[in-house]
C-alpha positions in Angstrom: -60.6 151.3 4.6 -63.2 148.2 5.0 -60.7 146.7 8.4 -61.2 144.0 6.5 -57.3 142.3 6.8 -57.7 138.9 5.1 -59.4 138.2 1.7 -60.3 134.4 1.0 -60.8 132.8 -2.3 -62.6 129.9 -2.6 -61.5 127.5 -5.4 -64.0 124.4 -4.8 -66.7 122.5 -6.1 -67.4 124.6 -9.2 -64.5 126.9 -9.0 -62.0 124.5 -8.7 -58.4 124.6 -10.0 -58.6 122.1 -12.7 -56.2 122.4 -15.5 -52.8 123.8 -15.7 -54.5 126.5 -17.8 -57.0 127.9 -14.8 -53.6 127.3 -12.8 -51.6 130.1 -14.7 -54.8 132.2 -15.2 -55.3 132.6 -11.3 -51.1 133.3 -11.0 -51.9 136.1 -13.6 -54.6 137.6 -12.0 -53.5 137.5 -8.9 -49.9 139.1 -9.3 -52.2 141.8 -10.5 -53.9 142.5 -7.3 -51.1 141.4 -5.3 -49.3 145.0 -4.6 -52.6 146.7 -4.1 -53.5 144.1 -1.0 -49.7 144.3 0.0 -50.1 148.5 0.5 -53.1 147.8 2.0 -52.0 145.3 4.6 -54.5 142.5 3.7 -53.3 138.9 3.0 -54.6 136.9 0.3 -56.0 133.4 1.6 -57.0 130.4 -0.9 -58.5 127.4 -0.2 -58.9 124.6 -2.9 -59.6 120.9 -3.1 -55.8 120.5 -4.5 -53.6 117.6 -3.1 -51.2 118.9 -0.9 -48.3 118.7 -2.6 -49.9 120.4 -6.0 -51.1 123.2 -3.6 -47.5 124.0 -2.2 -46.5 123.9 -5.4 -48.8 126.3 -6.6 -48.3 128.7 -3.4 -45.1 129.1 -4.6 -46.2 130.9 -7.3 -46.3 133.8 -4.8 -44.2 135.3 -1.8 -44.8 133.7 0.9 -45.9 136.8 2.8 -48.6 137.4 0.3 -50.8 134.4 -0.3 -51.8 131.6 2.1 -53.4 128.4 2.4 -56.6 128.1 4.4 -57.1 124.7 5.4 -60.7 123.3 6.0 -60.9 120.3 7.6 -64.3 119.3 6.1 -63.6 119.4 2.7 -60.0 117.1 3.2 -61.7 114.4 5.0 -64.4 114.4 2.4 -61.6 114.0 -0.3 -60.1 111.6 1.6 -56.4 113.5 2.2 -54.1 112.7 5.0 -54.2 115.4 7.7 -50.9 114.6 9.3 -49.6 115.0 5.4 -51.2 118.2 4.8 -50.7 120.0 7.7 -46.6 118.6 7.2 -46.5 120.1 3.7 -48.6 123.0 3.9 -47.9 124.2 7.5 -45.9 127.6 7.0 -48.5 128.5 4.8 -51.6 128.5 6.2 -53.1 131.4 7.2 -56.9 130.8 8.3 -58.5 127.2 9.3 -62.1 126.3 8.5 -63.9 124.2 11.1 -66.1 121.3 9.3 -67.2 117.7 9.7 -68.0 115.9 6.5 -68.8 112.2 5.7 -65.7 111.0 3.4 -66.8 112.0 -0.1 -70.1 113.0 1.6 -72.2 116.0 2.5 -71.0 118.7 5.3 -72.7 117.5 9.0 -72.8 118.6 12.2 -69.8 119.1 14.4 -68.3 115.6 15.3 -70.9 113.6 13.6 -68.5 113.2 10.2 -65.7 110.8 9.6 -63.4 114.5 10.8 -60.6 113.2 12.9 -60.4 116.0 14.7 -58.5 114.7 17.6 -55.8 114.1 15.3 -56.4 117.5 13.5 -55.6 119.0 16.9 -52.5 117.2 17.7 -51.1 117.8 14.5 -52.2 121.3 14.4 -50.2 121.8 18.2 -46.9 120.1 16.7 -46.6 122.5 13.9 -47.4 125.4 16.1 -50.5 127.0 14.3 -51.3 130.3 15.7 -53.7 131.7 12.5 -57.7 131.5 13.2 -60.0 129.1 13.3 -63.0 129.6 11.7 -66.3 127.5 12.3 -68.1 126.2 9.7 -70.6 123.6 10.9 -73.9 122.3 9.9 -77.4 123.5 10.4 -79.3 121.8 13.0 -82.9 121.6 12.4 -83.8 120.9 16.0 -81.8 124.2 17.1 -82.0 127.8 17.1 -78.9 129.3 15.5 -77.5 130.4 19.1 -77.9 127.0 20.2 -75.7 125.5 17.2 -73.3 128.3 17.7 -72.6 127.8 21.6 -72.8 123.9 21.0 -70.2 124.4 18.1 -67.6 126.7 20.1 -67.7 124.6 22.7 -67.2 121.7 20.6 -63.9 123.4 18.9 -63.2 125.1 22.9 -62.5 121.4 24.2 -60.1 120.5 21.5 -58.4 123.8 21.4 -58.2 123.1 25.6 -56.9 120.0 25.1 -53.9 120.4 22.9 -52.8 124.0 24.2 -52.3 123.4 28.1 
């Protein structure tokens, strides 16, 4: 009724999956919901600080129509995981893509001021074909008005997505 076709979780920071116990309570709640989004055409999208390799396993909890990665780009560099390897394992999967620079195991900056590879990112994301959404999630600027971060920011994303999609 809402339009609204995709709902993300986030499972970070303070929500993160952490035990095997918060790993089964999320399966259980989930499968409860999971026919109700299904009739209503809207996909279930998590994103978590899991390795890869834990998070495909958890995904396959679920059928793979129904719940999706989303992959932000921020939060792996600042956790330090290999992009090539993520993308690889979780590729069929994810849905939705969050946009961020971070500092590795530091704060959230602006757009290519982090340790974000996003060159690489790009590449990567061309070879295994991604055709979900990108989201942007960059930093506040202080020096900026919001529309100024927000064209500086889509063109920032514009000239990689240029780049790898000719």
């Amino acid at each position: 009724k809402t339009g609204i076709y995709i709902l993300e979780i986030p499972l970070v920071d303070s929500s993160s999956i952490s035990t095997t116990e918060h790993e089964n309570d999320l399966v259980e709640n989930l499968s409860k919901i999971l026919p109700f989004a299904k009739d209503n055409d809207v996909t279930i999208t998590l994103e978590t600080d899991m390795p890869s390799y834990r998070f495909r396993n958890f995904l396959e909890n679920f059928e793979p129509s129904t719940v999706f990665a989303n992959y932000d780009t921020g939060n792996s560099t600042a956790l330090g995981y290999d992009v090539e390897e993520e993308l690889s394992v979780l590729s069929d999967r994810i849905k939705n893509i969050h946009i961020k620079d971070r500092i590795i195991h530091g704060k959230t900056v602006p757009l290519g001021t982090g340790d974000t590879k996003f060159d690489l990112f790009f590449s990567r994301l061309k070879k295994i074909n991604f055709k979900g959404d990108l989201i942007i999630q960059g930093a506040r600027e202080d020096n900026s008005t919001p529309k100024q971060t927000c064209e500086k920011y889509y063109k920032f994303v514009k000239q990689y997505v240029d780049k790898y999609n000719q």
